[in-house]
ZADO-1210 file (C-alpha; in nm, 4 decimals, padded with zeros to 6 digits):
<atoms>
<atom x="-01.5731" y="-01.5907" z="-01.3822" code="UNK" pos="1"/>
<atom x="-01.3991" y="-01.3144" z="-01.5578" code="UNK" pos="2"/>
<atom x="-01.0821" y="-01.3899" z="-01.7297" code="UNK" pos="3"/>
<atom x="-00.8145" y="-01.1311" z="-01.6373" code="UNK" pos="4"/>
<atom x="-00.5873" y="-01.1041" z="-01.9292" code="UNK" pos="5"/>
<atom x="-00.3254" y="-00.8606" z="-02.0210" code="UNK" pos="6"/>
<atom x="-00.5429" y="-00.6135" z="-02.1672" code="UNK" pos="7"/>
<atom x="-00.7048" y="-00.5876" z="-01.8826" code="UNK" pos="8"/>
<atom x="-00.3571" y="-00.5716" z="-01.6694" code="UNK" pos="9"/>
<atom x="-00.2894" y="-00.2841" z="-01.9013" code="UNK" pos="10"/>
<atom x="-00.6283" y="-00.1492" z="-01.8677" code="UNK" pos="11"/>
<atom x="-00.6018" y="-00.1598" z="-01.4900" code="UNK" pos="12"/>
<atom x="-00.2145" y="00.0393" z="-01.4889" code="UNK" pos="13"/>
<atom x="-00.3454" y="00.2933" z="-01.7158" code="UNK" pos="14"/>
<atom x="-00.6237" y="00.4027" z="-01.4706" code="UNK" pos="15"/>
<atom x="-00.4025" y="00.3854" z="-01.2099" code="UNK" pos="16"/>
<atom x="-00.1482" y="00.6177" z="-01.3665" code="UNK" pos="17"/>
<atom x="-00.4328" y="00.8779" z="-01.5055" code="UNK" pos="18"/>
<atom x="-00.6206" y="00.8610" z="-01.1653" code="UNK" pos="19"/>
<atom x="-00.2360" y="00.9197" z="-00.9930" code="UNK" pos="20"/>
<atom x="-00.2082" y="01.2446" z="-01.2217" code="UNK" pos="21"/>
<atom x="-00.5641" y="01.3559" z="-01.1444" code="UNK" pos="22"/>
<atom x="-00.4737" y="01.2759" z="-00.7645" code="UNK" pos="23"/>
<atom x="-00.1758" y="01.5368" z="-00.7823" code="UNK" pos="24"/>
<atom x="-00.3429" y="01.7742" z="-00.9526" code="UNK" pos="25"/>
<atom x="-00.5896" y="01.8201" z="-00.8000" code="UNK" pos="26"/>
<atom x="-00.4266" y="01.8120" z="-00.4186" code="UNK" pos="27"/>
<atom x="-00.0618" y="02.0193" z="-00.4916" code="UNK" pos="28"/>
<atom x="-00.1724" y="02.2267" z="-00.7666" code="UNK" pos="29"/>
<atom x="-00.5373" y="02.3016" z="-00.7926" code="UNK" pos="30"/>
<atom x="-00.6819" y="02.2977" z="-00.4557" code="UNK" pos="31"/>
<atom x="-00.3594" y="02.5595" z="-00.3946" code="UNK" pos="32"/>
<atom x="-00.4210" y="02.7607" z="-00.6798" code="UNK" pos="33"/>
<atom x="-00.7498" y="02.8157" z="-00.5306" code="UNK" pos="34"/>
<atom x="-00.6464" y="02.8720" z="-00.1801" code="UNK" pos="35"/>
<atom x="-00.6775" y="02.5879" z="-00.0232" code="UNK" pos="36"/>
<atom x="-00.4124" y="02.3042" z="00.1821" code="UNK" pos="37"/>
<atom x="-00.1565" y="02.1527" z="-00.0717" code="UNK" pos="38"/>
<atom x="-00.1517" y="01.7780" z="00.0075" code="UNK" pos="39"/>
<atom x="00.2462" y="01.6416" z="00.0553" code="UNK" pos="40"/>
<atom x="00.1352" y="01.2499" z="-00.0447" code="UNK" pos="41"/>
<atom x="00.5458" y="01.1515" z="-00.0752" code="UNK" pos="42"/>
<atom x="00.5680" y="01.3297" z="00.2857" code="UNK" pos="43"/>
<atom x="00.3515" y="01.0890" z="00.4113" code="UNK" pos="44"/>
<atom x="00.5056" y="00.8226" z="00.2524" code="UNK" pos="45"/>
<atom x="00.8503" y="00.9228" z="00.3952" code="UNK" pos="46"/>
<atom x="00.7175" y="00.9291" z="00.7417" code="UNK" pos="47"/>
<atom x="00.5242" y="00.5631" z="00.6820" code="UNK" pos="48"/>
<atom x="00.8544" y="00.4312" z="00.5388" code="UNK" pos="49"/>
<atom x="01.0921" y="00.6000" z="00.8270" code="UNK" pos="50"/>
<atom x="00.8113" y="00.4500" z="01.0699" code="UNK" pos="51"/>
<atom x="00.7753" y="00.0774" z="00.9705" code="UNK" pos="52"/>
<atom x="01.1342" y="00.0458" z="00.8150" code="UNK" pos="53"/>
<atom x="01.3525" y="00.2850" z="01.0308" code="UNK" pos="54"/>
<atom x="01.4600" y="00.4528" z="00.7322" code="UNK" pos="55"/>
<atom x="01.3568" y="00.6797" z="00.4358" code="UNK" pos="56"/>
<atom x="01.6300" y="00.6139" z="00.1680" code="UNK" pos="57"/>
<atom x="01.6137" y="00.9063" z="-00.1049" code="UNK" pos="58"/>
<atom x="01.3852" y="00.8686" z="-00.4001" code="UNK" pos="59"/>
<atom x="01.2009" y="00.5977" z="-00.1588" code="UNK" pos="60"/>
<atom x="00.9213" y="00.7772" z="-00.0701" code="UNK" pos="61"/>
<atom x="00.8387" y="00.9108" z="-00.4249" code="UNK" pos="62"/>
<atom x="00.8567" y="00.5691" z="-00.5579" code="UNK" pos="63"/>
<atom x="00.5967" y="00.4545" z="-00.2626" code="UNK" pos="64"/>
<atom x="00.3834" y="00.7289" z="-00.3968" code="UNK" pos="65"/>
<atom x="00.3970" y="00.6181" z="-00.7560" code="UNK" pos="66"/>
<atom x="00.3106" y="00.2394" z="-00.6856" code="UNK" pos="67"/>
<atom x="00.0355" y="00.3191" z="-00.4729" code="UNK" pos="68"/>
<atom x="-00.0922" y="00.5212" z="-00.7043" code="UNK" pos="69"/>
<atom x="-00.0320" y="00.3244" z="-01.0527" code="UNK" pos="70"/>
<atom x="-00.0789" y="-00.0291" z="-00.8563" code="UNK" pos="71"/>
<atom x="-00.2246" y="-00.0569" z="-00.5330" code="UNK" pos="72"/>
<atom x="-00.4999" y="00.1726" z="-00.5127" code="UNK" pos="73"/>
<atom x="-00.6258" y="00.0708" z="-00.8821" code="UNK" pos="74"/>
<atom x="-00.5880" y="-00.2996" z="-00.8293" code="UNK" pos="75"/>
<atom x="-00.8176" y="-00.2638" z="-00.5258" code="UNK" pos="76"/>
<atom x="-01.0823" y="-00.0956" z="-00.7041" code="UNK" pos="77"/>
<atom x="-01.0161" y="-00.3431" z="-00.9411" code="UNK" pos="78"/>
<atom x="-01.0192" y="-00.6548" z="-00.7578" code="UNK" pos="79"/>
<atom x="-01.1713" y="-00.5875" z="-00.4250" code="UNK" pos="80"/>
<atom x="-01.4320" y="-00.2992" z="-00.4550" code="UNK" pos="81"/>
<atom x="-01.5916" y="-00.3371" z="-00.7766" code="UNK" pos="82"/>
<atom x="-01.6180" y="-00.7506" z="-00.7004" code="UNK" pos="83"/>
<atom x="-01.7793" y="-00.6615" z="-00.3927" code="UNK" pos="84"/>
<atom x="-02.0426" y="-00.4151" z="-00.4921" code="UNK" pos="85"/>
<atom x="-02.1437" y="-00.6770" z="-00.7664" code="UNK" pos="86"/>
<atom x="-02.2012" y="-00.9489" z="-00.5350" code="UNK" pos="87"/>
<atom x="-02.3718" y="-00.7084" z="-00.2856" code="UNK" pos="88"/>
<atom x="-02.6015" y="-00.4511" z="-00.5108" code="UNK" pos="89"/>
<atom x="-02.5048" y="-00.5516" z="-00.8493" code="UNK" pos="90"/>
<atom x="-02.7440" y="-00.2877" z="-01.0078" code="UNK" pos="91"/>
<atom x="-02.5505" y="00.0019" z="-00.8049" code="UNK" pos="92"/>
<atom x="-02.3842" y="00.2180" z="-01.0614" code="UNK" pos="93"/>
<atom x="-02.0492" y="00.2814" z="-01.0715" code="UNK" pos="94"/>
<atom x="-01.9410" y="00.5886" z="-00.9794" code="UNK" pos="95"/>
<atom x="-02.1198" y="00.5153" z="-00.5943" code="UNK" pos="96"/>
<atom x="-01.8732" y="00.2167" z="-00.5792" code="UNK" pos="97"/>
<atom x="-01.6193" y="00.4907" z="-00.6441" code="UNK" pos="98"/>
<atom x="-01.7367" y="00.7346" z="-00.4537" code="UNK" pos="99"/>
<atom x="-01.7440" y="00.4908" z="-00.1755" code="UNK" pos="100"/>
<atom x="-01.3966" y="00.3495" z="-00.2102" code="UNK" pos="101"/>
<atom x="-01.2510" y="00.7159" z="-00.2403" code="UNK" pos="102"/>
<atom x="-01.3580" y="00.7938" z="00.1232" code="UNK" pos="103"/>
<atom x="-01.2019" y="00.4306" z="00.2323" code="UNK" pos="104"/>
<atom x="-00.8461" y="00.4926" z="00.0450" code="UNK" pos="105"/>
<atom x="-00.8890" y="00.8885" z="00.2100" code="UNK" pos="106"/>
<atom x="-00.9789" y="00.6555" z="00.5436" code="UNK" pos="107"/>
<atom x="-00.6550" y="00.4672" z="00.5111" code="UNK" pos="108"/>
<atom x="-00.4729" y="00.6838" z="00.4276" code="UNK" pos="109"/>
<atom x="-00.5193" y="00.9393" z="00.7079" code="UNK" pos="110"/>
<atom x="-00.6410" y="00.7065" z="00.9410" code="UNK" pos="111"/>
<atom x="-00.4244" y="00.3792" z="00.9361" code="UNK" pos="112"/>
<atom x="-00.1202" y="00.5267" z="00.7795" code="UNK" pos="113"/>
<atom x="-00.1320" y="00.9065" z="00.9036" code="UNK" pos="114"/>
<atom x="-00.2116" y="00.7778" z="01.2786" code="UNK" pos="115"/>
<atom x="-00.1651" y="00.4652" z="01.3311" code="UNK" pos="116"/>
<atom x="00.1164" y="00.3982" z="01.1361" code="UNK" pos="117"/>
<atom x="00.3643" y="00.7633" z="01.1513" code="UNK" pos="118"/>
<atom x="00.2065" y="00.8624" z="01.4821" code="UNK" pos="119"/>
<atom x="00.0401" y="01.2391" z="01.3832" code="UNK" pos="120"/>
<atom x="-00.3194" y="01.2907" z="01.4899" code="UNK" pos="121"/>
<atom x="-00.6446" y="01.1143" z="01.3556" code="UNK" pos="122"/>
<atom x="-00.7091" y="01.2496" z="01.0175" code="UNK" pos="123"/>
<atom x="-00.4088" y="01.5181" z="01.0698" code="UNK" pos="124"/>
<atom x="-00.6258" y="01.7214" z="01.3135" code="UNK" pos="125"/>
<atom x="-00.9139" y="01.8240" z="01.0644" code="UNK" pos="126"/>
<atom x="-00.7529" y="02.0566" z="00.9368" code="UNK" pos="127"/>
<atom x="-00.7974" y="02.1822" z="00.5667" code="UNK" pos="128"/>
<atom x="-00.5423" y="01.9280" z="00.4036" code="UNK" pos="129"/>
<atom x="-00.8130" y="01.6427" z="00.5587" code="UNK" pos="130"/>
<atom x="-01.0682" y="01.7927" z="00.3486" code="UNK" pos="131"/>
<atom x="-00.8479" y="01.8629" z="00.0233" code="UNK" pos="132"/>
<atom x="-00.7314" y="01.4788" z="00.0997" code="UNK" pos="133"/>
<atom x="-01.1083" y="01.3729" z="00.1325" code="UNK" pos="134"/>
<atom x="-01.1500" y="01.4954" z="-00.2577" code="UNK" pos="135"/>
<atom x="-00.8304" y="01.4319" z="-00.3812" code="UNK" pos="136"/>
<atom x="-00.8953" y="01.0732" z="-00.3004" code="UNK" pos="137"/>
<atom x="-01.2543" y="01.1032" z="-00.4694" code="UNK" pos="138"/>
<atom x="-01.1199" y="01.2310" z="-00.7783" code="UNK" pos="139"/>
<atom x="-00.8934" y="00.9405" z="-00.7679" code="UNK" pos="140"/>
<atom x="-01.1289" y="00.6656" z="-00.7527" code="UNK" pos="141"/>
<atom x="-01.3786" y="00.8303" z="-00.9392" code="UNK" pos="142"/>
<atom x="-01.0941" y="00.9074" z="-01.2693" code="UNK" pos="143"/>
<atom x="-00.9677" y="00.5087" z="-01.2107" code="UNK" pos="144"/>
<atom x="-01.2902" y="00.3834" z="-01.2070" code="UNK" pos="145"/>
<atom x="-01.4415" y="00.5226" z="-01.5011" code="UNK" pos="146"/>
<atom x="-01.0940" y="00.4230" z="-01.6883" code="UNK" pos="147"/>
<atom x="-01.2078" y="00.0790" z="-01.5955" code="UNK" pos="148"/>
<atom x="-01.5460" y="00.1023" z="-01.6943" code="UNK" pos="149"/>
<atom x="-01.4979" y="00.2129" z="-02.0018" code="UNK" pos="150"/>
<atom x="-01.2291" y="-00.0264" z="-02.1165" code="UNK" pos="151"/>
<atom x="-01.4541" y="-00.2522" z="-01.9440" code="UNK" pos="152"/>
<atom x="-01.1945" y="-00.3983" z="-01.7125" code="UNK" pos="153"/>
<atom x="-01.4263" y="-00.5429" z="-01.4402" code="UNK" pos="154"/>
<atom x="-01.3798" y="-00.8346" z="-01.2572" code="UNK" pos="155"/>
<atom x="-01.6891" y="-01.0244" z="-01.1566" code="UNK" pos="156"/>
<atom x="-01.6867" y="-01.3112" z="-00.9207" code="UNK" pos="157"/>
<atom x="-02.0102" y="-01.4070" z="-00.9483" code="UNK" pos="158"/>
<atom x="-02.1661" y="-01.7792" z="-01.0626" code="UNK" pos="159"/>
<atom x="-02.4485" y="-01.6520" z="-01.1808" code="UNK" pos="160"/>
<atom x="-02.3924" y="-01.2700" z="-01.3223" code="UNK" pos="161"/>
<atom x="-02.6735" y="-01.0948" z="-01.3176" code="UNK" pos="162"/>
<atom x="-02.7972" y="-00.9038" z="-01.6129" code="UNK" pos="163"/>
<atom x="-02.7433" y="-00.5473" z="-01.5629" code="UNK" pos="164"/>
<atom x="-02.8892" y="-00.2884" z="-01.8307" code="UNK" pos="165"/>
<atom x="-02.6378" y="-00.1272" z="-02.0722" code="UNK" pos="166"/>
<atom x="-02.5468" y="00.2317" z="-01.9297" code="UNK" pos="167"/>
</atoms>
């Protein structure tokens, strides 16, 4: 079993914070800049917060955003999604995995929190921000992952790893 230690903890913040920026980025500035939807992530904070709480004290929603981003999200890749995939397909590169748990954080996010949880239509309507949310999530599991990777911050739940090839 893989000893998480605070290197690791680091390790896991960092790509959460870079993967955050690359989120951003890419969904209010680029996909704009090239004429496509601008996503509002802290708007749909607000609304989840004003939903489940009954309020959306100021600065609230930003810092829902942020901790998502830095914490949640990563340590999900981190603890769930990577785990999984090695127990499941352990010779499955990484980026897939990503790939993979992109489209479930765009999923919850649009799905479960957009609809379920704030009450505006399945996957706001397919309209363009659903697609621009769709790769904005991507990009954010694809820039935390290979963080990871690299500082080689996976967790592995296995007995028995099994001996995967050097990339």
């Amino acid at each position: 079993m893989t000893q998480i230690t605070l290197r690791t903890v680091g390790t896991v913040l960092t790509a959460g914070a870079f993967a955050t920026i690359a989120f951003d980025a890419f969904g209010q500035a680029l996909s704009p800049l090239f004429g496509y939807a601008k996503l509002a992530p802290v708007g749909l904070a607000g609304s989840s917060l004003k939903a489940i709480f009954g309020a959306n004290p100021s600065g609230a929603a930003h810092l829902l955003h942020a901790l998502t981003g830095l914490v949640f999200y990563a340590v999900g890749y981190f603890a769930i999604a990577r785990p999984v995939q090695l127990m499941v397909a352990p010779r499955l590169h990484w980026s897939v995995t990503a790939v993979v748990y992109g489209i479930t954080l765009w999923f919850f996010a649009l799905y479960v929190m957009a609809h379920l949880v704030t009450g505006n239509k399945p996957f706001l309507g397919w309209t363009g921000i659903t697609w621009v949310a769709l790769w904005g999530h991507i990009v954010y599991a694809l820039v935390a992952a290979a963080i990871m990777e690299a500082k080689c911050a996976v967790l592995d739940l296995r007995r028995d790893p099994v001996a995967v090839p050097a990339e």
